[in-house]
C-alpha positions as CSV (number, residue, x, y, z in Angstrom):
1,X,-19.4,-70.9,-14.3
2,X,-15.4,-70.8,-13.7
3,X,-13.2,-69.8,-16.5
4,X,-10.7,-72.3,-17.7
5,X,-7.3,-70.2,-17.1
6,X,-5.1,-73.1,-18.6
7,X,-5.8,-72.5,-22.0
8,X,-4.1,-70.4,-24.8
9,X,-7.3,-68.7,-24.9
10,X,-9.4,-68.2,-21.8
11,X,-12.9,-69.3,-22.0
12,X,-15.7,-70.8,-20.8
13,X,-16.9,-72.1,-23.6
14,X,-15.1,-76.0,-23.9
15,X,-13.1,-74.4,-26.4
16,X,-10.8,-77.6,-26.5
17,X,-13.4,-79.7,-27.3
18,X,-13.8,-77.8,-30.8
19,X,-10.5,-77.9,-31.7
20,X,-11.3,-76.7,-35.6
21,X,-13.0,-73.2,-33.4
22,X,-9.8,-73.7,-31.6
23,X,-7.1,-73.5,-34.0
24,X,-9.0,-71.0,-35.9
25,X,-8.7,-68.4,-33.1
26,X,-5.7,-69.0,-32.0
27,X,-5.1,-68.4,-35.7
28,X,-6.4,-64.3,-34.9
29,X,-4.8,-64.0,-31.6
30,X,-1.1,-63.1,-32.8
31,X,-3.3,-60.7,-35.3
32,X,-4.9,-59.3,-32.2
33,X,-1.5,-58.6,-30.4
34,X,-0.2,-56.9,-33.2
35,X,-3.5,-54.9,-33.4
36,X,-3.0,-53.8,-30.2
37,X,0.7,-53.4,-29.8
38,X,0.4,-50.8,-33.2
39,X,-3.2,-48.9,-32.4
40,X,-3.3,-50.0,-28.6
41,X,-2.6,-47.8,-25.5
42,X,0.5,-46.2,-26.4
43,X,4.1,-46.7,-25.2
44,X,2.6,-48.9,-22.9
45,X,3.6,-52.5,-23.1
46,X,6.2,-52.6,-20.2
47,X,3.8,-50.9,-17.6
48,X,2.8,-53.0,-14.9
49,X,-1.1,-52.2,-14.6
50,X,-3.3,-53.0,-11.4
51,X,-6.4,-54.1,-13.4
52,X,-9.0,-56.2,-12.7
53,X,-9.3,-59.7,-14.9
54,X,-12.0,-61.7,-14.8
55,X,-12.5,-65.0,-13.0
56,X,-15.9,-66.3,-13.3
57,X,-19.3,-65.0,-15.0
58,X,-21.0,-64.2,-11.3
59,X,-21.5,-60.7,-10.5
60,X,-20.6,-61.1,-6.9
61,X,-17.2,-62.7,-7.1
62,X,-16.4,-62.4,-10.9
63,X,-13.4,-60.0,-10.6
64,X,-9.2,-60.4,-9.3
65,X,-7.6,-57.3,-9.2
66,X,-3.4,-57.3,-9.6
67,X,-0.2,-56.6,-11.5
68,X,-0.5,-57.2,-15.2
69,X,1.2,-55.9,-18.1
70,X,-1.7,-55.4,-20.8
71,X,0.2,-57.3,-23.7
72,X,-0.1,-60.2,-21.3
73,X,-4.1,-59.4,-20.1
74,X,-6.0,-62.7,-20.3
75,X,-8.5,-61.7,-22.9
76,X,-11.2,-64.3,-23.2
77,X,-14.6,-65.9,-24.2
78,X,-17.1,-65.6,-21.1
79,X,-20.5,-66.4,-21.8
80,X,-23.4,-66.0,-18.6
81,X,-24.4,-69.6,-17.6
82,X,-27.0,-71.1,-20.2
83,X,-30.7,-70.6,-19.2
84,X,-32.6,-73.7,-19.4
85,X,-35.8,-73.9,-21.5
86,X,-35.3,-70.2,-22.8
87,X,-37.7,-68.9,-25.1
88,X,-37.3,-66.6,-27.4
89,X,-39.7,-63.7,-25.7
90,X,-40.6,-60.8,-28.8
91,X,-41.3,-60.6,-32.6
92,X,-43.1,-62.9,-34.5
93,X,-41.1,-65.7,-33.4
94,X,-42.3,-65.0,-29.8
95,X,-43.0,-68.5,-27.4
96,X,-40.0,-70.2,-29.5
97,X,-37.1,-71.9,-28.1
98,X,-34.3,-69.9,-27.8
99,X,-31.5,-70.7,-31.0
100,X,-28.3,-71.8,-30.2
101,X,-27.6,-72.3,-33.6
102,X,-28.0,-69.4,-36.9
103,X,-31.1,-70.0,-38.2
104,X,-30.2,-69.7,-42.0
105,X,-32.7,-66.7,-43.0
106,X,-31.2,-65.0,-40.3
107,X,-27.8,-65.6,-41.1
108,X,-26.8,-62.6,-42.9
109,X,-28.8,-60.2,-40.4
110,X,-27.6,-61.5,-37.2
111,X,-23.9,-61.2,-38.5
112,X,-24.6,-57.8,-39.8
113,X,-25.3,-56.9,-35.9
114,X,-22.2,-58.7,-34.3
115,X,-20.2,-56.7,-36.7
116,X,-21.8,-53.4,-36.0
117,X,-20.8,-54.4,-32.3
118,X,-18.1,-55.5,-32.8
119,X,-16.5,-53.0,-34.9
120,X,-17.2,-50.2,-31.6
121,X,-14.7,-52.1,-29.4
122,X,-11.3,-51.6,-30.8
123,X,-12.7,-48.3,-32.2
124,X,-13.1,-46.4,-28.6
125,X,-9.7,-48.1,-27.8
126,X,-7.8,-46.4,-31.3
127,X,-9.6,-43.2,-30.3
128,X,-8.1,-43.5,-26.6
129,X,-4.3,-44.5,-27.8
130,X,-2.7,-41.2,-26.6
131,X,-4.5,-40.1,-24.2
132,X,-2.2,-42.3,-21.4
133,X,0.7,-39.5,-21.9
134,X,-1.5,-36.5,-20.7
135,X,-2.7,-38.5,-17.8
136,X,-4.3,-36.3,-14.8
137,X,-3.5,-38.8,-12.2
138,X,-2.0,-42.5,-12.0
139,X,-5.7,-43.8,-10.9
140,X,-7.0,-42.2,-13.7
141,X,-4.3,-43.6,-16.1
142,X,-5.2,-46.8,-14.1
143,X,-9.0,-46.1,-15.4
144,X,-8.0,-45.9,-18.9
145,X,-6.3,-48.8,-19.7
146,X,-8.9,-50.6,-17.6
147,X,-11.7,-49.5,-20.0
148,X,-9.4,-50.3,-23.0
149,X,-8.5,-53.8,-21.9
150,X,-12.1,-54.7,-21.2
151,X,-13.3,-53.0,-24.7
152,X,-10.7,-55.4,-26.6
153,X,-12.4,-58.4,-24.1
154,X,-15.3,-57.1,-25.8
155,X,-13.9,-57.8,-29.1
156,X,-13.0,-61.4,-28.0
157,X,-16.5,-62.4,-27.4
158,X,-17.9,-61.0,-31.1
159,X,-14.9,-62.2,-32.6
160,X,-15.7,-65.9,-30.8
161,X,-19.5,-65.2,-32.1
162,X,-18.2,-64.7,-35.9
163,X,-15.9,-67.6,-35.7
164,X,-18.3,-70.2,-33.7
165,X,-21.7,-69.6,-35.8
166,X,-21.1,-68.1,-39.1
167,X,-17.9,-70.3,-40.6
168,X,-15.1,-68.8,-43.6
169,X,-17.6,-65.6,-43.4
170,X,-17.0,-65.0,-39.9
171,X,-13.5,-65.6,-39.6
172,X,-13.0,-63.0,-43.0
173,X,-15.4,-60.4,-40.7
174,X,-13.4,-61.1,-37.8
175,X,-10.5,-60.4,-39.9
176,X,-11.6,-57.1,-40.8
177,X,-12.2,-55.8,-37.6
178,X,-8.7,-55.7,-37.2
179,X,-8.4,-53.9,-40.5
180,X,-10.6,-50.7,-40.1
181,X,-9.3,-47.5,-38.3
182,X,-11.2,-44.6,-36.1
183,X,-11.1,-41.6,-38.1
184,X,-8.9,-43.9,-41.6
185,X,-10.1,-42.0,-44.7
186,X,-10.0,-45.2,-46.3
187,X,-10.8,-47.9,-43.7
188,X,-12.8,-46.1,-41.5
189,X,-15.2,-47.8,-38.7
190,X,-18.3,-48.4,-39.2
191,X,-20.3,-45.8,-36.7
192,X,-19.4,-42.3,-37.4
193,X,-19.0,-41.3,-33.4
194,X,-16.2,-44.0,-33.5
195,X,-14.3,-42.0,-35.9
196,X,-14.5,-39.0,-34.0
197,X,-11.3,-37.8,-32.0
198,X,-10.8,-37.9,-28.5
199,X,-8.2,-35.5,-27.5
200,X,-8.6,-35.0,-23.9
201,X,-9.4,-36.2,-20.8
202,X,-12.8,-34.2,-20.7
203,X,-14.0,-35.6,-24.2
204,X,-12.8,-39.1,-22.5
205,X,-14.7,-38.7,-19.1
206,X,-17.6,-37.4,-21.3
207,X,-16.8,-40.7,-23.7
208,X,-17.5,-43.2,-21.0
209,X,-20.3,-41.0,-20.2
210,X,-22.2,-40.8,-23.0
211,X,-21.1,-43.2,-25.7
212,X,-20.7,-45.8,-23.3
213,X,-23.9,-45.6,-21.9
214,X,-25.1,-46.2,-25.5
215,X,-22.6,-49.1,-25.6
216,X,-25.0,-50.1,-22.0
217,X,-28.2,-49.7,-24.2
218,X,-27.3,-51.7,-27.5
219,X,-25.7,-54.3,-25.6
220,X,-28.8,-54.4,-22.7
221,X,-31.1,-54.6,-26.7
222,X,-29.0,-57.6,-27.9
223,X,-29.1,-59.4,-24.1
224,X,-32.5,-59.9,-25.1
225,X,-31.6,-61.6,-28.2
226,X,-33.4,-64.7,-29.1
227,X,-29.8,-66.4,-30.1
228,X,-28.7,-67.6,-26.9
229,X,-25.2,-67.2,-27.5
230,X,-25.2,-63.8,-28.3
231,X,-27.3,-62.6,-25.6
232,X,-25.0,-64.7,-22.7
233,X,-22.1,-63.0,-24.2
234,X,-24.1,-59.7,-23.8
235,X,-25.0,-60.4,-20.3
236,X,-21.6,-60.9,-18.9
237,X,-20.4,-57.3,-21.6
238,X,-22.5,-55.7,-19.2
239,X,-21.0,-56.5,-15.9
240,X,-17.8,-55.2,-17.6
241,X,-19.3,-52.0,-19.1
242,X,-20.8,-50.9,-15.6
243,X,-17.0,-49.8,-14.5
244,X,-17.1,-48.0,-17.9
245,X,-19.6,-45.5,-17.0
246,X,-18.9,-45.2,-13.7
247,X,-15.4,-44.3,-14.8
248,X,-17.0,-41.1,-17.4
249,X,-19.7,-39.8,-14.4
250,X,-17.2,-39.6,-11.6
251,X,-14.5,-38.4,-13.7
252,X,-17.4,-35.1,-14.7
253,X,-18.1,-35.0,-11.0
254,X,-14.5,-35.0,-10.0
255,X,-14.0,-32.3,-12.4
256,X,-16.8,-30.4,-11.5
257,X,-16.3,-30.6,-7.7
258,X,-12.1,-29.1,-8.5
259,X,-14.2,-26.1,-10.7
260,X,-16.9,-25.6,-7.9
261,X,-14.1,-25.0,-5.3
262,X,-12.0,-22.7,-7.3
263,X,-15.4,-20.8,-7.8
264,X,-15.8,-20.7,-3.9
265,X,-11.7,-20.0,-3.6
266,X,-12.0,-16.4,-6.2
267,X,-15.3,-15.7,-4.9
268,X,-16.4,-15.6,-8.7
269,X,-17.9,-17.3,-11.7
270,X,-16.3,-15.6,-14.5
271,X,-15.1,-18.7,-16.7
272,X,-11.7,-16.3,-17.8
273,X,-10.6,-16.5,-13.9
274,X,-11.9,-20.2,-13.3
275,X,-9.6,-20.7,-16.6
276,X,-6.7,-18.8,-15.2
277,X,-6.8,-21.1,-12.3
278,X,-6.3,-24.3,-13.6
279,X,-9.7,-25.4,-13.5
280,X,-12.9,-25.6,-16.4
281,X,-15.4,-23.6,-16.4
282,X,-19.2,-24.6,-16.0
283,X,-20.0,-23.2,-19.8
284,X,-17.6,-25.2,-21.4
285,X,-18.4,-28.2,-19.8
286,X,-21.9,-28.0,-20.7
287,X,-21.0,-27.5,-25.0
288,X,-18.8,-30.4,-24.1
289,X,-22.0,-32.3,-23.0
290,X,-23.5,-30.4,-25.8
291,X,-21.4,-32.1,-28.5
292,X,-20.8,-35.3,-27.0
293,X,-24.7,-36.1,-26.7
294,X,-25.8,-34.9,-29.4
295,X,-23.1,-37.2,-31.5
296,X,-24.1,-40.0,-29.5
297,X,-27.7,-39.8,-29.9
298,X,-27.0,-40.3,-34.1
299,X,-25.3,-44.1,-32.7
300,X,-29.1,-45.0,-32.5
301,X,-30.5,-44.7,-36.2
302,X,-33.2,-42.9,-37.7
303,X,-36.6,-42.0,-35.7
304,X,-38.2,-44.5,-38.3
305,X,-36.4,-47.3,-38.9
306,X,-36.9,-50.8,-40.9
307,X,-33.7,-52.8,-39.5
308,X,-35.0,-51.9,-36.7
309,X,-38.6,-53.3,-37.2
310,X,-36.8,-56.6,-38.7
311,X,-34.2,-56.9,-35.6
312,X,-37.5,-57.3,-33.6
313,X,-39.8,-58.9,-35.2
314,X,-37.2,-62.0,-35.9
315,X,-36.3,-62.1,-32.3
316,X,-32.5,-60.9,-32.8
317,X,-32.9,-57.4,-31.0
318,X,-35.3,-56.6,-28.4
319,X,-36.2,-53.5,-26.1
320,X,-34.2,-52.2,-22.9
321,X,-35.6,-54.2,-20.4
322,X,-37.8,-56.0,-22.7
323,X,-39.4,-58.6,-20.4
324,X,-40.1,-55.9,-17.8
325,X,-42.3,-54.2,-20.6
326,X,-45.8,-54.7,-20.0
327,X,-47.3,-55.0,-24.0
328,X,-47.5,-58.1,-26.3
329,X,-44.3,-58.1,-27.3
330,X,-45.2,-58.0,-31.0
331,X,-45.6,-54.6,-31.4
332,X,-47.5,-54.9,-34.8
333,X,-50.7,-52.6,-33.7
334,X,-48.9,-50.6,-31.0
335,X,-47.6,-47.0,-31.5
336,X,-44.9,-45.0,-30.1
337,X,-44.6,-40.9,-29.9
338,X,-41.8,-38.9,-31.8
339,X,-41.0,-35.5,-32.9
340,X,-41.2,-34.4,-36.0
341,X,-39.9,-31.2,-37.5
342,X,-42.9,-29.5,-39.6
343,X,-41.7,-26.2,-41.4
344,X,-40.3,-24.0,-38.5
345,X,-42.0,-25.9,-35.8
346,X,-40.9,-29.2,-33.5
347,X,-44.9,-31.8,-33.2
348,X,-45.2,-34.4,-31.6
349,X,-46.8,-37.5,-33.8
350,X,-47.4,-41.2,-33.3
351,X,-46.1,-43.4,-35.3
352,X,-45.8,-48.0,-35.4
353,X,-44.1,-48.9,-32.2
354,X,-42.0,-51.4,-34.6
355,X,-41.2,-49.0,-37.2
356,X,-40.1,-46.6,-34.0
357,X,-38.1,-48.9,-31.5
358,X,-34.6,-46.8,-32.5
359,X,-36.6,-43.8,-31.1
360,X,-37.6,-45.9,-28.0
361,X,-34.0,-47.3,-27.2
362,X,-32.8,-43.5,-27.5
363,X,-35.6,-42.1,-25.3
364,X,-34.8,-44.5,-22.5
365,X,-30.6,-43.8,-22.7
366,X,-31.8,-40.0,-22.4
367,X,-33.4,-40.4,-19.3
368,X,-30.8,-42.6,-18.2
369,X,-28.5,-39.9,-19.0
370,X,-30.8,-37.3,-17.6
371,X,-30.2,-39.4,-14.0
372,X,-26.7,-38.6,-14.1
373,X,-26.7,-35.0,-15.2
374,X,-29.1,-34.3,-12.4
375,X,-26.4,-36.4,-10.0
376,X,-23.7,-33.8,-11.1
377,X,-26.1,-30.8,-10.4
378,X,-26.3,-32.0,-6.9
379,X,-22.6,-31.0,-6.8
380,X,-23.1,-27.7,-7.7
381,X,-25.9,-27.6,-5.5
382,X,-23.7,-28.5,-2.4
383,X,-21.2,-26.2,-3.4
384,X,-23.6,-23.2,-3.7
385,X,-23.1,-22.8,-7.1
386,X,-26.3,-21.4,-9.1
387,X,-25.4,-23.0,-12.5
388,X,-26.5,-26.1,-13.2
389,X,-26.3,-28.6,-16.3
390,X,-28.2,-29.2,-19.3
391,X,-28.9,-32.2,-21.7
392,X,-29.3,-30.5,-24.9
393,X,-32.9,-31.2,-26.6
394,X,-32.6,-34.4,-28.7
395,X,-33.2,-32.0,-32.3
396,X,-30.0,-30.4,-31.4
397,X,-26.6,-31.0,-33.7
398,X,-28.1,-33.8,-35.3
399,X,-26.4,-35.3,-38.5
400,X,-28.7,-38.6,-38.5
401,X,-32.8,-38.8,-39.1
402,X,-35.2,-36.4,-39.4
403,X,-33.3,-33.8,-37.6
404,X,-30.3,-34.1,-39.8
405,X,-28.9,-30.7,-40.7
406,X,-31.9,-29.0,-39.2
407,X,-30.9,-26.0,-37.2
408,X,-32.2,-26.4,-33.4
409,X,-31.2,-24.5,-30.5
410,X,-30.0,-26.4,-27.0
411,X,-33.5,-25.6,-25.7
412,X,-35.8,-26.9,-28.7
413,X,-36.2,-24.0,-30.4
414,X,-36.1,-23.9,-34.6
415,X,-33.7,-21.4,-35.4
416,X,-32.6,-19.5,-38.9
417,X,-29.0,-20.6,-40.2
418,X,-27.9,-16.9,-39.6
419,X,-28.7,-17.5,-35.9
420,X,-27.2,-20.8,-35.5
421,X,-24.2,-19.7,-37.5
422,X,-23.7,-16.2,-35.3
423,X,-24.9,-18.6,-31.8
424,X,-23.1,-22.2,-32.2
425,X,-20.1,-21.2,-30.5
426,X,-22.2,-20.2,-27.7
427,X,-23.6,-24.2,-27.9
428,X,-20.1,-26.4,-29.3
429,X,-16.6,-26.2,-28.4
430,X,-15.0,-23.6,-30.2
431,X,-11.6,-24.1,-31.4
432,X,-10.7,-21.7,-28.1
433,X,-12.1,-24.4,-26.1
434,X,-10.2,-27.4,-27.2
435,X,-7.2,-25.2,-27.4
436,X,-7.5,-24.1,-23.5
437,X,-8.7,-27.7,-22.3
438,X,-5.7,-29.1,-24.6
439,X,-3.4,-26.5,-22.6
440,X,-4.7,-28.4,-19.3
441,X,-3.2,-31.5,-20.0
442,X,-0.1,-31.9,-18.7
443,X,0.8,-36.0,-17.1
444,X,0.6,-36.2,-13.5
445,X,2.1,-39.7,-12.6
446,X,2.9,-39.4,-9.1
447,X,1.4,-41.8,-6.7
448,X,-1.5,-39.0,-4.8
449,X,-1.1,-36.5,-7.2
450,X,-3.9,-35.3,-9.5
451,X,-3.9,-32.2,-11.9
452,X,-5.1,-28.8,-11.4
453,X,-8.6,-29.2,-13.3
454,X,-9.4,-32.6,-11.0
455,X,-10.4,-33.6,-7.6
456,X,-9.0,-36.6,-6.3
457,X,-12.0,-39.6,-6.1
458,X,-13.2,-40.6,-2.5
459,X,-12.1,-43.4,-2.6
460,X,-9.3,-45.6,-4.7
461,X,-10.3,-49.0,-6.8
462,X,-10.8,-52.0,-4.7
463,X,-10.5,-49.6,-1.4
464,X,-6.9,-48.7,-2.1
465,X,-5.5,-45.6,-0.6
466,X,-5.0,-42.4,-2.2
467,X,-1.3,-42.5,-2.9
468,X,-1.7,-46.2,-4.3
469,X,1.0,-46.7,-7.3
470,X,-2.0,-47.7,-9.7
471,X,0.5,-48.2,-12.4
472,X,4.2,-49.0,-12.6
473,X,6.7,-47.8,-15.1
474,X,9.5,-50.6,-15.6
């Protein structure tokens, strides 16, 4: 499906043959501009960006790369190509042709779940504003504002959901989204890891590791949907979100590789030399991952969860690779494993596989994550380096479900409050931490240079060479 690039508004939606739709989102653009000229990338506007824009809705050929400055970034409405005969294929509503239109009992739920969505996108972008001026390298300055201008994409296509299907409700939710604030006292997002800080390129690499791979999850859930329209725009989310992740695990790898060949350089391991060479040490990197996963793992609810039940059962959410999934699809007598905490001691219990599908979607993003952990230990590995990294246990630093405020070691273990008061700066970034890895972050904007904590990639974006002049200041 090409995308109609003569249009106010790109799409591939006939979005002139709706000219009420039309009008009304042209209507949010100028909002949308503002949005992103006030809480966008900052001091950015006049930098000529090599990004990527897309050009069609097939994975093979979907993508131009060139020049753009990201004011002027062709954000747009892409849905994947309509699937004919489509059937809804889980919940109660299972066999079903797939909606293309609300059903009205739904209404209120299904818009309660494009919001939710929706409101992540220009969250990750507000929590990324100044991270552009402490830049380790032009192609990873390049990087950022590629994952920003594809999150506010990502926007576009709720945004086009809310206006499309659910009328003067959807345009005032659409409205809003412009109106909350990462980390606003008053107008906060929704999602509480969405109002969390990200001060530095590690908690970004980590970011795109870890909360975007969530992002992969929720939005692999909703691909599944039984509205048609919201699982085409999910599809084609994906495609974009793929660069997202890659950008989080090779920017940990690169970092890892610069900290393996200090190690090898001093002949040493002692984080306090590592430090005092410009480089970040293994044990800080891994309460990094510490915090970063275990505030990502709250994104997916409570172990037991009703929403969760309903989402399925009406056909609106499904499972990670639902179709794959050998089962009826129904889920009413099935059951699912999950911890529990009983008194001082982590047990293992089975509970109703619908009651339990937040537990399911999180168990498959940890061994997703789990893949890429062990692909960084493989560095290490190379490099003769002994240490090796650790997902934390999914108990640990929990403020969400039953492990909410309970006090669990990295490893699993129950632990007394004195203990994790005395051990938790062994496990999360102390205020040391952030201070040293804020100390690293000085801008490197020369075309081939990187910073001192960083190796350079193996290879540049679309094949270009090292020294490539990613972006342009005008």
């Amino acid at each position: 499906m090409s995308i109609d690039y003569a249009s106010r508004i790109p799409n591939n939606v006939g979005l002139d043959q709706n000219k009420q739709l039309q009008r009304a989102l042209e209507h949010w653009q100028p909002k949308y501009i503002d949005w992103w000229r006030d809480v966008g990338p900052d001091n950015s506007s006049g930098y000529d960006v090599y990004l990527r824009t897309a050009v069609s809705v097939d994975p093979k050929g979907w993508a131009e790369f060139g020049y753009v400055k990201m004011p002027d970034y062709r954000w747009g409405i892409f849905l994947t190509p309509q699937e004919e005969g489509r059937l809804v294929n889980f919940g109660s509503n299972k066999g079903r042709p797939a909606w293309n239109e609300v059903p009205g009992e739904l209404r209120s739920t299904l818009r309660r779940i494009i919001v939710t969505q929706g409101d992540t996108e220009p969250a990750s972008v507000e929590q990324q504003r100044h991270l552009g001026q402490t830049c380790p390298s032009l192609y990873d300055l390049r990087n950022l504002y590629q994952v920003n201008v594809e999150e506010g994409r990502h926007l576009w296509a709720m945004v086009y959901l809310l206006h499309a299907y659910f009328g003067r409700d959807g345009r005032e939710e659409g409205e809003a989204l412009l109106e909350r604030r990462s980390g606003d006292a008053d107008k906060p997002r929704i999602l509480g890891a969405f109002n969390e800080k990200t001060p530095d390129w590690l908690s970004f690499f980590m970011f795109t590791f870890l909360t975007d791979r969530d992002g992969k999850y929720q939005l692999a859930a909703l691909a599944e949907s039984g509205f048609d329209p919201l699982a085409r725009s999910c599809k084609f989310m994906l495609t974009e979100e793929a660069h997202h992740l890659f950008v989080g695990e090779s920017g940990i790898a690169r970092i890892l590789q610069r900290t393996c060949d200090v190690m090898k350089e001093l002949k040493s391991d002692d984080p306090a030399k590592v430090r005092a060479a410009g480089a970040i040490d293994i044990p800080t990197i891994q309460r990094y991952l510490n915090f970063h996963f275990s505030v990502t793992l709250d994104l997916y609810g409570s172990e037991i969860s009703s929403n969760a039940a309903t989402f399925y059962s009406m056909g609106l959410k499904g499972r990670f690779d639902e179709t794959k999934i050998g089962d009826d699809h129904v889920l009413t007598n099935a059951e699912y494993p999950l911890l529990d905490l009983v008194g001082d001691a982590l047990v293992e219990k089975h509970a109703n596989a619908l009651q339990t599908l937040n537990e399911r979607l999180r168990d498959d993003y940890i061994a997703d994550c789990q893949a890429g952990v062990d692909r960084w230990n493989k560095i290490m590995e190379k490099a003769g380096v002994p240490a090796r990294l650790k997902l934390a246990h999914k108990a640990f630093h929990r403020k969400i479900g039953t492990f909410a405020g309970a006090h669990v070691s990295p490893e699993g273990k129950v632990v007394s409050e004195a203990e994790w008061t005395h051990r938790s700066k062994e496990w999360l970034p102390s205020n040391d931490d952030h201070a040293f890895v804020q100390a690293l972050m000085g801008r490197v904007a020369e075309p081939g240079k990187f910073a001192s904590y960083i190796a350079p990639p193996p290879r540049g974006i679309n094949n270009q060479p090292q020294d490539f002049e990613y972006v342009r200041f005008n």
